[in-house]
C-alpha positions in Angstrom: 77.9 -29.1 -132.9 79.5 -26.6 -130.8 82.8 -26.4 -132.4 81.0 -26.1 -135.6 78.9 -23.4 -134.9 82.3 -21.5 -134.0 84.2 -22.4 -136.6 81.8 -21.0 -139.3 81.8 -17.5 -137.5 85.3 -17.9 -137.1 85.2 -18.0 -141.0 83.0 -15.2 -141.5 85.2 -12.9 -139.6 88.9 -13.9 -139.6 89.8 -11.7 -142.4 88.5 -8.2 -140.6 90.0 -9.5 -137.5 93.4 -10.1 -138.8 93.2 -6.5 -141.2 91.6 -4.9 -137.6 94.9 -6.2 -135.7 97.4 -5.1 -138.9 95.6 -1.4 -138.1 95.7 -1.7 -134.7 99.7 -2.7 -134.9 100.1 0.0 -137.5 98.9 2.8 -135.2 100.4 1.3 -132.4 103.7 2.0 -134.7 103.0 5.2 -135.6 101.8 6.7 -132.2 105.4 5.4 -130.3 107.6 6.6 -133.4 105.6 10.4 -133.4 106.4 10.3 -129.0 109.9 9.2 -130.1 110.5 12.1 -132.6 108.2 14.6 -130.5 110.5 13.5 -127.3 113.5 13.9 -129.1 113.0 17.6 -130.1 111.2 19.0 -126.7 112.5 17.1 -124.4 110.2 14.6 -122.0 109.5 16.7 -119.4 107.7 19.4 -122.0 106.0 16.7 -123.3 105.0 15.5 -120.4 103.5 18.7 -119.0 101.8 19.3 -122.8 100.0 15.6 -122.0 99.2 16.9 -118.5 98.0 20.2 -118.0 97.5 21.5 -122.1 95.2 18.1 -123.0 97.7 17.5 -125.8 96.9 13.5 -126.4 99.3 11.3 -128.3 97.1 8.6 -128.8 94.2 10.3 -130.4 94.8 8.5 -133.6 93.1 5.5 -132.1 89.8 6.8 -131.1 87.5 5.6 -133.8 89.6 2.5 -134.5 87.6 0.8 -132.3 84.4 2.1 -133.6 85.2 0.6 -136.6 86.5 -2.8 -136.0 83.3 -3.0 -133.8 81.2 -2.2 -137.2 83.4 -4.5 -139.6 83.0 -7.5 -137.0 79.5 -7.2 -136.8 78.5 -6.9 -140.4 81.1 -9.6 -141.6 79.5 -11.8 -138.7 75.9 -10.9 -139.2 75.4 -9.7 -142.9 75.8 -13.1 -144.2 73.3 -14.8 -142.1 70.5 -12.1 -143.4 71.3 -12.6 -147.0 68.3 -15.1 -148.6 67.5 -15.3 -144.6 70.6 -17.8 -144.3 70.1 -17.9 -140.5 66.8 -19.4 -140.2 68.6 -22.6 -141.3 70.9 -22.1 -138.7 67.9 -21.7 -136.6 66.8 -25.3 -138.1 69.5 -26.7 -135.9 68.2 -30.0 -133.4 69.5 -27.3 -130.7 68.5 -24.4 -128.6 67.4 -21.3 -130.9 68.3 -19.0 -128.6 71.3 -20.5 -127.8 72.7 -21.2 -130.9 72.3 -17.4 -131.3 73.9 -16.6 -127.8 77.0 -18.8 -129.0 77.3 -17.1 -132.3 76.8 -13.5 -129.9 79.1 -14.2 -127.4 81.9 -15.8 -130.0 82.4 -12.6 -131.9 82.3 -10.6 -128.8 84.8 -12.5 -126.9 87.2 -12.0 -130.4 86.3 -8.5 -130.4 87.3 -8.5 -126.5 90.4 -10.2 -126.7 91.8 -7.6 -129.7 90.9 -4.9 -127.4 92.5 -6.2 -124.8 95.6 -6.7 -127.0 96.1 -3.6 -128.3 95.6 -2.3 -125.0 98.0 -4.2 -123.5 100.2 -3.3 -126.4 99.6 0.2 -125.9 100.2 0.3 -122.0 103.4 -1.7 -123.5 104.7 0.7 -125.7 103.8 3.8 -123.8 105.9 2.3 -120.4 109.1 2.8 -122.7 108.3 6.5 -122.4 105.9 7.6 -119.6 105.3 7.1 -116.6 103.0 5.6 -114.5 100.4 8.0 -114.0 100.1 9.5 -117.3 99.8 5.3 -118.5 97.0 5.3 -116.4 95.1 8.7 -117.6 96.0 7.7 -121.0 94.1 4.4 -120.3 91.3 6.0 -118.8 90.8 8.5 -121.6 90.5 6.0 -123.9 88.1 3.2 -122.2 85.0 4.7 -123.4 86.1 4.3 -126.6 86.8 1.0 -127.0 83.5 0.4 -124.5 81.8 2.3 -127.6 83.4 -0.7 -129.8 81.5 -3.1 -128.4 78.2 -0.8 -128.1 79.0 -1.2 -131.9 79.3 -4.6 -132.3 76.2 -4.9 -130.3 73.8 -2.5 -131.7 75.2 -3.1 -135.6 74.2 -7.1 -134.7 70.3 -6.0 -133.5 69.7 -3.7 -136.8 71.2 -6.5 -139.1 68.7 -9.1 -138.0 66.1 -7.2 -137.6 64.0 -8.0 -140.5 61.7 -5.1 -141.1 63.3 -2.4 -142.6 61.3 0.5 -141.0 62.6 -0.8 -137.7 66.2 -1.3 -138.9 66.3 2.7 -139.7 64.6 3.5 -136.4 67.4 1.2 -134.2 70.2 3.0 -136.3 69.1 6.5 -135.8 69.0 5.9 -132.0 72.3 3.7 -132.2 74.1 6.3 -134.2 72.8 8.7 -131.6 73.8 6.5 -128.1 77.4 5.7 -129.7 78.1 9.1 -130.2 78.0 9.1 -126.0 81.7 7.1 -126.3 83.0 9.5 -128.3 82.4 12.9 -127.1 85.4 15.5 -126.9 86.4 16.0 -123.7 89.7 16.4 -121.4 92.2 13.7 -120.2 90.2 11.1 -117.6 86.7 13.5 -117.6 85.0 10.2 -118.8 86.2 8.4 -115.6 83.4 8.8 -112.7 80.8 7.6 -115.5 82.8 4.5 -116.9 81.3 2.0 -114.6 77.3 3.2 -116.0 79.2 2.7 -119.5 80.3 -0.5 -118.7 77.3 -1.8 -117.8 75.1 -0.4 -120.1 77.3 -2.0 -122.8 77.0 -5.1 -120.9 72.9 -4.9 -121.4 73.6 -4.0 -124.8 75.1 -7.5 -125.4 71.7 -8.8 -125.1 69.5 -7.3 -127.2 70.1 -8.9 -130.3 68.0 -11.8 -128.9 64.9 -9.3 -129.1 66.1 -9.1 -133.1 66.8 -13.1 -133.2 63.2 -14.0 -132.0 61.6 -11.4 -134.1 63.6 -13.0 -136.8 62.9 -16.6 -136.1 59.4 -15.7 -135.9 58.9 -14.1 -139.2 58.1 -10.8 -138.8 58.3 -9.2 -141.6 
């Protein structure tokens, strides 16, 4: 049952996953061939300072790719099941209701983790070849709240979706639209670091309130 449960939402959302990763490799690209260039013509040590004391970032091209594989994993996992109510058969299941819908949750997050994770680790990869250490790590730290805002995403898209009153679908967006924001907000190299713990763990909460949306759901509120 398990496996087959997984498989379907592997269905649903192997195509965005594989596009996300081809954007994802593609920026990737472009980000270390613009330092190569950039390098080339200033020399690293300018570049170095520009990243370290003028704010310049060379990775700024990726800061709402995560937004919006977090938003096309999320509606290609959860649109489906709200079209002609297609979950409530899944709900049907001889199994756990709310764990049938924790295993769907927690499948499409973990996929969503692990492409972070990898273009992360390509990233730290790529940017070795031409920096060192500690601009890797305030590089790294800029970026964490956006890719923590990925998965606010994935969350919050997945409690609108199957919530089925539409009154309360446009009040969870205008607050989501409004808390995401929070991940992405201008500001210098590592300012977000003293608060990325909180962020963490408020997008760990996140990760659970689709249930409230599930058992309104099963339950028929309309």
């Amino acid at each position: 049952m398990l496996k087959s449960i997984l498989y379907k939402e592997w269905i649903k959302i192997r195509l965005v996953v594989w596009i996300a990763l081809g954007l994802g490799l593609l920026a990737l690209i472009n980000i270390f061939l613009k330092v190569r260039h950039d390098i080339l013509f200033v020399d690293a040590a300018n570049y170095w300072y520009s990243f370290l004391f003028r704010g310049y970032t060379y990775f700024s091209v990726l800061k709402f790719l995560p937004f919006v594989i977090g938003l096309a994993v999320a509606i290609a996992q959860y649109f489906p099941e709200t079209v002609n109510k297609r979950i409530k058969l899944t709900f049907h299941l001889p199994v756990s209701e709310n764990g049938i819908l924790i295993k769907m949750h927690a499948f499409g997050a973990v996929i969503l983790l692990a492409l972070f994770l990898l273009l992360l680790g390509l990233f730290t990869a790529g940017s070795a070849i031409f920096f060192p250490s500690n601009i890797i790590r305030a590089s790294l730290l800029t970026m964490m709240p956006w890719f923590l805002g990925g998965m606010a995403t994935y969350f919050l898209v997945a409690l609108i979706l199957l919530e089925p009153m539409w009154i309360f679908r446009g009040l969870y967006a205008a607050v989501a639209a409004g808390f995401v924001t929070i991940f992405f907000t201008g500001a210098s190299i590592g300012a977000f670091s003293p608060v990325l713990l909180p962020l963490a763990l408020i997008t760990l909460v996140l990760s659970c309130v689709v249930l409230f949306s599930g058992y309104r759901f099963r339950k028929g509120e309309m």
